[in-house]
C-alpha positions as CSV (number, residue, x, y, z in Angstrom):
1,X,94.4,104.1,122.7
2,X,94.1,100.2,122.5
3,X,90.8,100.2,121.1
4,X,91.5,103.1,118.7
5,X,94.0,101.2,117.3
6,X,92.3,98.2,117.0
7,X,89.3,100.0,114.9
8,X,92.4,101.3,113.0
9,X,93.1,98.1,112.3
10,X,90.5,96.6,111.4
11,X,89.3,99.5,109.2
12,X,92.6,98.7,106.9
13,X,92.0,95.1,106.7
14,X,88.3,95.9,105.7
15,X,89.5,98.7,102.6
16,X,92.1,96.2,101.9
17,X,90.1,92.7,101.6
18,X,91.1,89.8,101.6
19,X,94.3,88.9,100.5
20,X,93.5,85.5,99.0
21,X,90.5,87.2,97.0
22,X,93.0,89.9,95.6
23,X,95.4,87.3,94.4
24,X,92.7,85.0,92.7
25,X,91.3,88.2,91.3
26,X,94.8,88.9,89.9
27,X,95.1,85.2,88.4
28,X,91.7,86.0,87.0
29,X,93.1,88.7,85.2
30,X,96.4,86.7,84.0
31,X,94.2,83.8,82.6
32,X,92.2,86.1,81.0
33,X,95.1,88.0,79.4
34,X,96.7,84.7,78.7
35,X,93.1,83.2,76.7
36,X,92.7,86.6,74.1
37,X,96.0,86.0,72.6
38,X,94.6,82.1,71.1
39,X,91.0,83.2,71.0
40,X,92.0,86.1,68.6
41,X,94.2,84.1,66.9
42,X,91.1,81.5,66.6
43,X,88.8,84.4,65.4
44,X,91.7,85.7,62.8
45,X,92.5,82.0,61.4
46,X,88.1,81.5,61.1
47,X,87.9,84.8,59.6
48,X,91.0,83.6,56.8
49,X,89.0,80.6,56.1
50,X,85.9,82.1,55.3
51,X,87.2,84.4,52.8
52,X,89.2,81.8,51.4
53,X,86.3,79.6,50.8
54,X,84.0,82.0,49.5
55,X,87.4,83.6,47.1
56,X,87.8,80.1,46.0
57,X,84.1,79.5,45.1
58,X,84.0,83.2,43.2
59,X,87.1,81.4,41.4
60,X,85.2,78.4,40.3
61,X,82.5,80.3,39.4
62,X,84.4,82.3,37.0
63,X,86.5,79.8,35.2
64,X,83.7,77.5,34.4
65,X,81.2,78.0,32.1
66,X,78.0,79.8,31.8
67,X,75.8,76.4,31.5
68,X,77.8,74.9,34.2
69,X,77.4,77.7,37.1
70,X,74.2,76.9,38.5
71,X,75.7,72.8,39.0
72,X,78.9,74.7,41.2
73,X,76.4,76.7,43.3
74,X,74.2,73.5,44.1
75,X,77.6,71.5,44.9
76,X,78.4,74.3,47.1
77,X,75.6,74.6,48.9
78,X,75.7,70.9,49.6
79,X,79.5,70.7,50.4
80,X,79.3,74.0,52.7
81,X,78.1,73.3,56.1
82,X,74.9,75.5,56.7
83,X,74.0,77.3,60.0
84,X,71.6,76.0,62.2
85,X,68.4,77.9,62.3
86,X,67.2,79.5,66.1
């Protein structure tokens, strides 16, 4: 019955795990609860800024004159940082 019961034993510990590995595991999934919150907020606030800028440049392009637009799109192009090419 000993021996039984030690197999018994051990068979729980082994479908149960560690217990350190299930409590990192569970901070694993607290830090990554707690890092969406700011890195959506991040995304949201980028996201904002983009349309403003491009809103703001659609602005300037319609209040100055015809002659003038092609100056504001060079500006802009050299004001507005680029993406790097792969």
């Amino acid at each position: 019955m000993g021996g039984s019961l030690r197999r018994f034993g051990a068979s729980m510990l082994e479908l149960l795990g560690n217990p350190d590995r299930a409590l990192s595991l569970e901070w694993a999934a607290e830090e990554r609860q707690s890092l969406t919150r700011p890195l959506l907020a991040v995304v949201t606030i980028l996201a904002c800024l983009q349309l403003a800028i491009v809103t703001g440049l659609a602005f300037v392009l319609l209040a100055v004159g015809q002659e003038h637009r092609v100056a504001v799109l060079g500006i802009a192009a050299l004001v507005l940082p680029r993406r790097p090419r792969a």
